[in-house]
C-alpha positions in Angstrom: 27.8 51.4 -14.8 24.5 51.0 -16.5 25.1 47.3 -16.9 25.9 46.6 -13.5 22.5 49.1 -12.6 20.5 46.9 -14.8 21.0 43.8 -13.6 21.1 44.6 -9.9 17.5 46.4 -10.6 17.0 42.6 -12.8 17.4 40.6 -9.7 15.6 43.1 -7.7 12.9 42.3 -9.3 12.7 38.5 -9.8 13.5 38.8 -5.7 10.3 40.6 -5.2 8.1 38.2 -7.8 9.5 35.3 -6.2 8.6 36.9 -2.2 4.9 37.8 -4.0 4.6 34.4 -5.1 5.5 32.8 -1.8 3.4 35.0 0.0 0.5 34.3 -2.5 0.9 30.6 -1.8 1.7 30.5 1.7 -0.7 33.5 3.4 -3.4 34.2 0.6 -4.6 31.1 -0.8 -4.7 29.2 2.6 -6.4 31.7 4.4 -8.8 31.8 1.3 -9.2 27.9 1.7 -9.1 28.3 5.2 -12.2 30.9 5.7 -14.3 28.9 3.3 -14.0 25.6 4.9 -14.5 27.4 8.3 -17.5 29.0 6.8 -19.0 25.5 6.8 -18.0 24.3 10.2 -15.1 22.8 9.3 -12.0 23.0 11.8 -9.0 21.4 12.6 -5.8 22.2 14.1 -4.0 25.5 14.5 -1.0 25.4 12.0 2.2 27.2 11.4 2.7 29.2 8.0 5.2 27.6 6.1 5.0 23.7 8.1 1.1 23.5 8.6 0.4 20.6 11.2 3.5 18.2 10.1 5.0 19.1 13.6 1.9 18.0 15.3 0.8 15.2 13.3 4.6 13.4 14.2 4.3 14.2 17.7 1.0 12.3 17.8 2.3 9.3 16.2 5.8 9.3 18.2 3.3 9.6 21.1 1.0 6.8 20.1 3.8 4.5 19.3 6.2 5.1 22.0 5.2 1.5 23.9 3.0 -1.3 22.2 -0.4 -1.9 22.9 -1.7 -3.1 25.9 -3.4 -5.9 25.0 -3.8 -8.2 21.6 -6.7 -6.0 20.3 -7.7 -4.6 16.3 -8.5 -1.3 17.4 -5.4 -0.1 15.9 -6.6 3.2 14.6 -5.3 5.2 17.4 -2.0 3.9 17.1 -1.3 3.6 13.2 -3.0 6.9 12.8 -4.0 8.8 15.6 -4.4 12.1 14.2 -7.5 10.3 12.9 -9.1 9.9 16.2 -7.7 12.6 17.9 -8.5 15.4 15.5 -11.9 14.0 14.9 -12.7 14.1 18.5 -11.5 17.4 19.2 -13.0 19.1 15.9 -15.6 17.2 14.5 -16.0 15.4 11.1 -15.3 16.2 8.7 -11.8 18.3 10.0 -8.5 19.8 8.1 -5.2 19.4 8.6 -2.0 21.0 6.9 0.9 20.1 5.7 3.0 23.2 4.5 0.6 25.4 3.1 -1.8 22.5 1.7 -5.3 21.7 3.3 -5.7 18.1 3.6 -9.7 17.5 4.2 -10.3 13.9 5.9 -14.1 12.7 5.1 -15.0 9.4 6.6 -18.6 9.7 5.3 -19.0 6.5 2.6 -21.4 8.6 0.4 -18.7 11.1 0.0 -16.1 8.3 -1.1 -17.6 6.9 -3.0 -18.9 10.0 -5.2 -15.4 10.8 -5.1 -13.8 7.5 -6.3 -16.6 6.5 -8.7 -16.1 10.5 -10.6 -15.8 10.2 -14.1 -15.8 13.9 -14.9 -12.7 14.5 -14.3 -13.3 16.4 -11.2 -10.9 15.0 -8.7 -7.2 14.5 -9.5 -5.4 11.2 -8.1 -2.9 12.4 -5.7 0.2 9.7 -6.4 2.6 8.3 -3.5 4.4 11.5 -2.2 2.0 14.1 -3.5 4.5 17.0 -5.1 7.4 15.9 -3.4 9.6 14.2 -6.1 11.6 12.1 -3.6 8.7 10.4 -2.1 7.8 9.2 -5.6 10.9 7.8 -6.8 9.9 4.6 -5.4 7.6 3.8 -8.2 8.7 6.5 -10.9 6.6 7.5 -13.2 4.1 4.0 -13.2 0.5 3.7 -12.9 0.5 4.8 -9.1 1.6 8.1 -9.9 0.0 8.9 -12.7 -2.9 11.0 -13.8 -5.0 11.8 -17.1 -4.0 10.6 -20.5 -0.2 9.1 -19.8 -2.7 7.2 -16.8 -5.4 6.0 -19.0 -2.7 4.7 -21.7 -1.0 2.7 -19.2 -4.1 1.4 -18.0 -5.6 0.4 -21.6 -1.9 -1.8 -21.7 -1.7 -2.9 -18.3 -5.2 -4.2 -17.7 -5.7 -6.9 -19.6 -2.8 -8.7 -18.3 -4.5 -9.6 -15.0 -8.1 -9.7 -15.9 -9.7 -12.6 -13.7 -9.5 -15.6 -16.9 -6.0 -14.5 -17.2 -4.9 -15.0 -13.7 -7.0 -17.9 -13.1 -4.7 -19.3 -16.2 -1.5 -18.7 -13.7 -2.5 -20.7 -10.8 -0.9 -23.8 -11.6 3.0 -21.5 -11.4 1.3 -20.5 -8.2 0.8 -23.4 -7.0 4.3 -24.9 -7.6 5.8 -21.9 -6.5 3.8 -22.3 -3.3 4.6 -26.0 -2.6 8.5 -25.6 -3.3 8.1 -22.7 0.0 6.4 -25.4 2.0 8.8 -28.4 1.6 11.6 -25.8 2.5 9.2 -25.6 5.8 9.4 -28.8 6.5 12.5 -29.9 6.6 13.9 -27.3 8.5 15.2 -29.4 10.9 13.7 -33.0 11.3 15.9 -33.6 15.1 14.0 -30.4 17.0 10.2 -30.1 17.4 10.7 -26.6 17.5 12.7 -24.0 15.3 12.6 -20.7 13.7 11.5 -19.4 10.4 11.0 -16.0 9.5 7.3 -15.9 7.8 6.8 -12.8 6.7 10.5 -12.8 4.4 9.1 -15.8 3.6 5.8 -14.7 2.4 8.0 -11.9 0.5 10.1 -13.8 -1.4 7.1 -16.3 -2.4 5.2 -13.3 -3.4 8.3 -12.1 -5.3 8.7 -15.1 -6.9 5.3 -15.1 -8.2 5.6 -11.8 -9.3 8.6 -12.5 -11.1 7.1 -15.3 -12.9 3.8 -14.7 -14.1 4.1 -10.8 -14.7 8.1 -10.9 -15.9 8.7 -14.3 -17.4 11.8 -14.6 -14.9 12.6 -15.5 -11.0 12.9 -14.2 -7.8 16.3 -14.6 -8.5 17.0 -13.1 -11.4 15.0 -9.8 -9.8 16.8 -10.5 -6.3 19.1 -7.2 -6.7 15.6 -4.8 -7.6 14.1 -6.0 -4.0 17.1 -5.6 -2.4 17.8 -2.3 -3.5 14.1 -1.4 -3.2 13.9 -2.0 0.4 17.0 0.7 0.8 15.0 3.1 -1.2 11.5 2.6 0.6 13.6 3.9 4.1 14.6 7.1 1.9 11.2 7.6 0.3 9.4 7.2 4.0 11.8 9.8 5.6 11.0 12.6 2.2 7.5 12.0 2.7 7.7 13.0 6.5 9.1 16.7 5.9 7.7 19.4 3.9 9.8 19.2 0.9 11.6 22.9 -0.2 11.9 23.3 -4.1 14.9 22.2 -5.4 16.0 20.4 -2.2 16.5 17.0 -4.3 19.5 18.8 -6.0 21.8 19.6 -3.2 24.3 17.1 -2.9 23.6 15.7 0.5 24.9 11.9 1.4 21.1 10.9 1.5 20.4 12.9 -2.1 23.2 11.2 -3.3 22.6 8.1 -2.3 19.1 8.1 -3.7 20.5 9.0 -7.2 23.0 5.9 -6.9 20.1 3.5 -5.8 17.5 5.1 -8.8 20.6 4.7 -11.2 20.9 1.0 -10.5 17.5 -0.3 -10.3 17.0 1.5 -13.6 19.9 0.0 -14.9 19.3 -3.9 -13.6 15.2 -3.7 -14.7 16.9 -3.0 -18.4 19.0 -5.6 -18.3 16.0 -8.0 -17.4 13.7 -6.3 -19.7 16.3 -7.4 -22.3 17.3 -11.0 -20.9 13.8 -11.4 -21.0 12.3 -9.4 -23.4 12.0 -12.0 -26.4 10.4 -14.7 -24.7 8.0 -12.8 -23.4 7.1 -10.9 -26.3 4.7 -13.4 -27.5 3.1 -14.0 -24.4 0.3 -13.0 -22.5 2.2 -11.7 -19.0 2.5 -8.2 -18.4 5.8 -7.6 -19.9 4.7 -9.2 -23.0 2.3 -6.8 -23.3 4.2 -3.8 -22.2 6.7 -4.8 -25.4 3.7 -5.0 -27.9 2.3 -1.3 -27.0 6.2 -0.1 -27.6 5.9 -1.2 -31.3 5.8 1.1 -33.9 2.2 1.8 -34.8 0.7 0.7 -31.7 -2.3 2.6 -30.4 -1.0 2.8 -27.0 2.6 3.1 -27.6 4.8 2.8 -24.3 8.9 3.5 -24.5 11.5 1.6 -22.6 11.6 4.3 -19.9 7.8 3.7 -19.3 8.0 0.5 -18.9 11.4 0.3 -16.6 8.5 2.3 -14.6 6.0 0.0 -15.0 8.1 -2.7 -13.6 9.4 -0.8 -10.8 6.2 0.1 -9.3 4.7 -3.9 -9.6 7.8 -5.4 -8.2 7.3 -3.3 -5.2 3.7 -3.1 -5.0 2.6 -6.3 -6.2 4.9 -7.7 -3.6 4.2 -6.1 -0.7 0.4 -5.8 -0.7 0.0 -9.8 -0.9 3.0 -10.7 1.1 1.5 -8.6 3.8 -2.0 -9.4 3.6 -0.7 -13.7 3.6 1.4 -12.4 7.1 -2.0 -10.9 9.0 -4.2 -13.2 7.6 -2.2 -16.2 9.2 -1.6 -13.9 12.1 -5.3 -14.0 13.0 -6.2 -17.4 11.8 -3.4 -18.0 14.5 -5.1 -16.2 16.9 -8.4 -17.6 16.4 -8.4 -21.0 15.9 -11.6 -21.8 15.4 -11.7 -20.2 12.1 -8.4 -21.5 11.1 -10.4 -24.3 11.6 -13.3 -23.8 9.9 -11.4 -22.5 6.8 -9.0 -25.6 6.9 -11.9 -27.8 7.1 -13.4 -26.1 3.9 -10.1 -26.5 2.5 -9.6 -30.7 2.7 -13.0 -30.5 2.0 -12.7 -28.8 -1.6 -9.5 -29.8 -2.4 -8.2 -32.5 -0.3 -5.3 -33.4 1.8 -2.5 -33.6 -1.2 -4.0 -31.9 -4.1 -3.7 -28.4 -4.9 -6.1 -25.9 -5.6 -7.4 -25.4 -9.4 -9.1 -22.3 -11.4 -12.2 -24.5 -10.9 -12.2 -24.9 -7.3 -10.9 -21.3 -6.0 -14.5 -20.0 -5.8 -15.2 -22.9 -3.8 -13.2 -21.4 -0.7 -15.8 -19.2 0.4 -14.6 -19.3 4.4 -10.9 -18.7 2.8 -12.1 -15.3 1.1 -14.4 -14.2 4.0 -11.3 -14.5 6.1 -8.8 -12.6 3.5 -11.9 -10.1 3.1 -12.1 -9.3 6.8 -8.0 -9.3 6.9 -7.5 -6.5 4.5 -10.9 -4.7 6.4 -8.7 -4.5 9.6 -5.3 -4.2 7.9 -5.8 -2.6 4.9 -2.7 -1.7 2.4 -3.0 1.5 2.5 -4.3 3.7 5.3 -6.1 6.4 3.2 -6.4 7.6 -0.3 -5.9 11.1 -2.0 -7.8 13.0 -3.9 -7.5 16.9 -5.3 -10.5 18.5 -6.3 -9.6 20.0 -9.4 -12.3 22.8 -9.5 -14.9 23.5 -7.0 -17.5 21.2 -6.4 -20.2 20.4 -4.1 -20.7 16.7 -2.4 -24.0 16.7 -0.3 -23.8 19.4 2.0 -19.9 19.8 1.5 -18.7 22.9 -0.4 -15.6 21.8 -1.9 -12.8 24.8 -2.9 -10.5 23.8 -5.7 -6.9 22.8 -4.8 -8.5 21.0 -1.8 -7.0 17.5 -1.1 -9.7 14.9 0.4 -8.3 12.1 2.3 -10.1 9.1 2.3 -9.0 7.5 5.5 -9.7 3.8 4.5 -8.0 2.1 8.1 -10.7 5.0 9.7 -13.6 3.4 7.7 -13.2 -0.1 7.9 -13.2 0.1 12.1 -16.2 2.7 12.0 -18.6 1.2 14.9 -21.4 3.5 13.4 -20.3 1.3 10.1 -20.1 -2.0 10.9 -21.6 -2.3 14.9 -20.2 -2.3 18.1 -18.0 -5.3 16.7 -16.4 -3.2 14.5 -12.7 -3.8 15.9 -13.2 -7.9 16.3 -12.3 -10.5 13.7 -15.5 -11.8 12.3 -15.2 -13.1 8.7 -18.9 -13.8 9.1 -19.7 -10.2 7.9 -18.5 -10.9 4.4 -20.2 -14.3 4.2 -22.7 -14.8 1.3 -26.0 -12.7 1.3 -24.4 -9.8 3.6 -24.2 -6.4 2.0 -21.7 -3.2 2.8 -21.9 0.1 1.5 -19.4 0.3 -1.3 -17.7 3.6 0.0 -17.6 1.8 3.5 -15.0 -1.1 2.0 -12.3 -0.1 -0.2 -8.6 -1.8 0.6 -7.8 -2.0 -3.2 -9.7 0.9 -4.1 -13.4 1.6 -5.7 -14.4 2.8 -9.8 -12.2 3.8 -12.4 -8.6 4.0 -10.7 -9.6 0.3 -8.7 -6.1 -1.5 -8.1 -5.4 -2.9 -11.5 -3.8 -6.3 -9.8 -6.2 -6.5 -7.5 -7.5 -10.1 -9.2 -3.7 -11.6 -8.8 -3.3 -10.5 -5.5 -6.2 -12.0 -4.2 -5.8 -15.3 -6.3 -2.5 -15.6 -4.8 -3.3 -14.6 -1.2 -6.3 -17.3 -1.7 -4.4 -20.1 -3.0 -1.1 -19.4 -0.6 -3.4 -19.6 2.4 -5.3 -22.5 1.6 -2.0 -24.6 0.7 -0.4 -23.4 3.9 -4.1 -24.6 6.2 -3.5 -28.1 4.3 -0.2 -28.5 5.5 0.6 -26.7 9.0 -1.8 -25.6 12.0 -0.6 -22.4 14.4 -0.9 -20.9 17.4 0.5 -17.2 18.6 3.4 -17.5 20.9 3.7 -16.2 24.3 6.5 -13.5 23.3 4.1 -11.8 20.7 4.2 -8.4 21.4 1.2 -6.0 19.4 2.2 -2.9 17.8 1.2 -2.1 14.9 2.9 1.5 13.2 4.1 2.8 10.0 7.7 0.7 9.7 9.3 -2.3 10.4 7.8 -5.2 12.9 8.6 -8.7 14.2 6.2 -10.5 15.7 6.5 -14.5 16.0 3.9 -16.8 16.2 4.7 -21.5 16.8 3.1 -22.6 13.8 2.5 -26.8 14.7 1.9 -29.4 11.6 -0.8 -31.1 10.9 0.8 -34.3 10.2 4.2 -34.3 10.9 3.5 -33.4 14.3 6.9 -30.5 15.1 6.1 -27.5 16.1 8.0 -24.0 14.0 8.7 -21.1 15.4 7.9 -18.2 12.9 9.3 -14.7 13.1 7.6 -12.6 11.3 9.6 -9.3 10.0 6.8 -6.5 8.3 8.4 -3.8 6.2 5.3 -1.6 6.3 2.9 0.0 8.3 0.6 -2.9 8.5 2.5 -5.0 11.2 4.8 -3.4 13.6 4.4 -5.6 16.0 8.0 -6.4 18.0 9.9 -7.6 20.3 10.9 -5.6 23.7 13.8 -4.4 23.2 14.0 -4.4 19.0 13.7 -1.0 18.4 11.1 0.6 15.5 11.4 2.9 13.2 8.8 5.5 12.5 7.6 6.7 9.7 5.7 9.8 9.1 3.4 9.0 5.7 2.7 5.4 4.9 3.0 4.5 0.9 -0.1 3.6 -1.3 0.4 0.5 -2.8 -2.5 0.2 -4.4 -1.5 0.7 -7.9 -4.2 1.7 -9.3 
């Protein structure tokens, strides 16, 4: 009998510990966060005790993207994320929202970002893709997007070096060929019809990913075709967990979608090894990132990484390193499209530096200033990544801001870069003129790869590829938007088209462009989107 007392009085107990502890996170610490924000003028939405403002935040974008816009316009903030503008008008700025029983502080002001992302004190905490829901961050494992203090900075210290600027600039030339194979496919679609249909964007995804392949992994698109495949099944997953408030444990329960997540993890795992080992040898004495990740997992190496580290690694820069540039190649020809008289100008500048028929070289990239103004003022408008996190790990005080600890600032990047009180009432137009040489931004104003220590480590490769990508396609085709564009940009899945016409062939290609992120949802009447709740950070910083 006393047995049976014991433990009954046992659980009792760890019951009432474990209802203390959820009350303690759930009622006491936000309303402790919540009165000291509030103490400073900082409001936001009301917010339920257990959800915060998840319900409200998806009704706003289900609302904002239930029909596409209006009219072919950048002002996209409202659409791709309206709580942005909505909660800003209706409580100020600085403002809070919630999700579960997390503050989430959104501070548009460019000092504040950039005395947050410039911190070398160790002060704020990078918040990785999915915060502390584990399913939202099995997308890139454990690589350098997700993690933080020492296992980050060892990473770094290996990964760096393979895409410093001299290093890249070395790669151009696999670029290139890469590049030019893509546009022979282009044009012989079909030499009978002036006019047929090519989708640009899966295009620009598997260029990208053959890039990738190559210069970072010493194989092919190819040979990595199964990862991307199964990576595009797992980004729906991740992008549905990072819409709900995740309950402890939840990833256990053997639901179909749980399951299936473990069965898609498994095999990507599984297929990275096997090309870590195909092509482990050769690339051990080179300079490419896998290369380098093999050194580091040497015995006696300063920076040692194991085989599960870099299955990580690999993970997170077939994904990101794909989709950042792929993206970025599909707006920029989107607007260069749509304004034609600075696809013009940049493919003037273009024959001019490097001809009709040759390629671009390492000594004349720098050369395409109109080319990077127009890439620069791409990524301003359609940035990567829509905001940035940051947890301040103790309290701390930024101008007239009284930070608690445990406070997440987001950094709403798309929210910056269209900030008329930033850059003028042209804020939402295309106007690669603002990044011409001799024009100056603030530095926490401008940040689609990032700012200081945790700056996207492939930042240099994604522009060199974006740069020489564009300037071979401007040599070879000229475009124009088609009348069935539709504009819509949201969180998931688009396809726009646009009739891209050679230059000296003289046919005319109808492009359809198909955007697995945020950055393009543009579609079709009648092709219906899918809506996601949190976009991904991709830059892997």
């Amino acid at each position: 009998m006393a047995a049976p007392l014991g433990t009954l009085i046992l659980a009792a107990s760890l019951a009432v510990a474990y209802a203390l502890r959820l009350l303690h996170s759930f009622l006491w610490v936000p309303r402790r966060l919540e009165r000291r924000l509030r103490r400073q003028g900082i409001r936001g939405p009301p917010r339920s005790v257990f959800t915060g403002n998840a319900a409200g935040y998806r009704d706003l974008l289900l609302a904002a993207q239930s029909a596409p816009l209006a009219s072919f316009h950048h002002d996209v903030v409202g659409r791709v994320a309206p709580h942005y503008r909505e909660w800003a008008a209706r409580y100020g700025r600085p403002f809070v929202f919630w999700f579960g029983p997390r503050p989430r502080l959104v501070v548009s002001d460019p000092e504040v970002v950039k005395a947050v992302l410039t911190d070398t004190t160790g002060t704020f905490g990078k918040s990785g893709p999915g915060g502390n829901n584990p399913l939202a961050r099995q997308l890139f494992g454990e690589g350098l997007v997700g993690l933080t203090g020492e296992a980050w900075a060892r990473h770094r210290r290996v990964i760096a070096p393979a895409f410093n600027m001299e290093r890249v600039k070395g790669w151009i030339p696999e670029i290139t060929a890469i590049t030019s194979s893509m546009l022979d496919k282009w044009e012989v679609q079909d030499e009978v019809r002036t006019e047929f249909e090519i989708d640009i964007n899966k295009e620009f995804h598997t260029l990208i990913a053959d890039v990738i392949s190559c210069v970072a992994f010493g194989s092919s698109y190819e040979e990595g075709k199964r990862v991307f495949q199964l990576q595009e099944e797992q980004l729906k997953l991740v992008l549905l967990a990072m819409r709900t408030i995740y309950i402890p444990g939840f990833r256990f329960v053997p639901t179909k979608k749980n399951r299936r997540r473990k069965v898609l993890n498994q095999e990507i795992r599984n297929t990275l090894r096997k090309l870590i080992e195909i092509n482990g040898r050769k690339c051990e004495d080179s300079n490419n990132l896998l290369g380098m990740m093999l050194s580091s997992s040497k015995m006696g190496s300063e920076f040692k990484m194991g085989i599960e580290e870099i299955i990580d690694e690999c993970k997170t820069f077939y994904f990101a390193g794909k989709e950042t540039t792929a993206t970025l190649l599909t707006w920029a020809t989107l607007l260069l499209a749509l304004h034609e008289e600075w696809q013009s100008k940049a493919r003037d500048e273009v024959l001019q530096v490097c001809g009709k028929h040759e390629h671009p070289k390492a000594e004349n990239l720098s050369d395409l200033k109109i080319v990077n103004m127009v890439l620069k003022e791409t990524l301003r408008l359609y940035p990567p990544a829509v905001f940035l996190n940051r947890i301040a790990n103790r309290d701390v005080k930024l101008g007239k801001l009284d930070i608690p600890a445990g406070t997440q600032l987001q950094l709403p990047i798309v929210d910056i870069h269209h900030d008329v009180n930033i850059w003028g009432a042209n804020a939402n137009e295309f106007d690669p003129s603002r990044f011409a040489e001799g024009n100056s931004y603030h530095l926490g104003a401008y940040f689609p790869f990032g700012i200081g220590p945790t700056i996207c480590v492939g930042q240099n490769l994604a522009m060199v590829e974006a740069k020489v990508a564009l300037a071979m396609v401007l040599q070879r085709f000229a475009f124009v938007v088609s009348p069935s564009y539709v504009h819509a940009p949201m969180l998931l899945h688009s396809n726009p088209s646009m009739v891209l016409k050679s230059l000296f062939t003289r046919f005319e290609i109808l492009m359809d462009l198909r955007v697995h992120l945020w950055v393009l949802a543009a579609r079709h009447p009648g092709i219906p989107s899918n809506v996601a709740g949190e976009t991904m950070y991709l830059n892997t910083n």
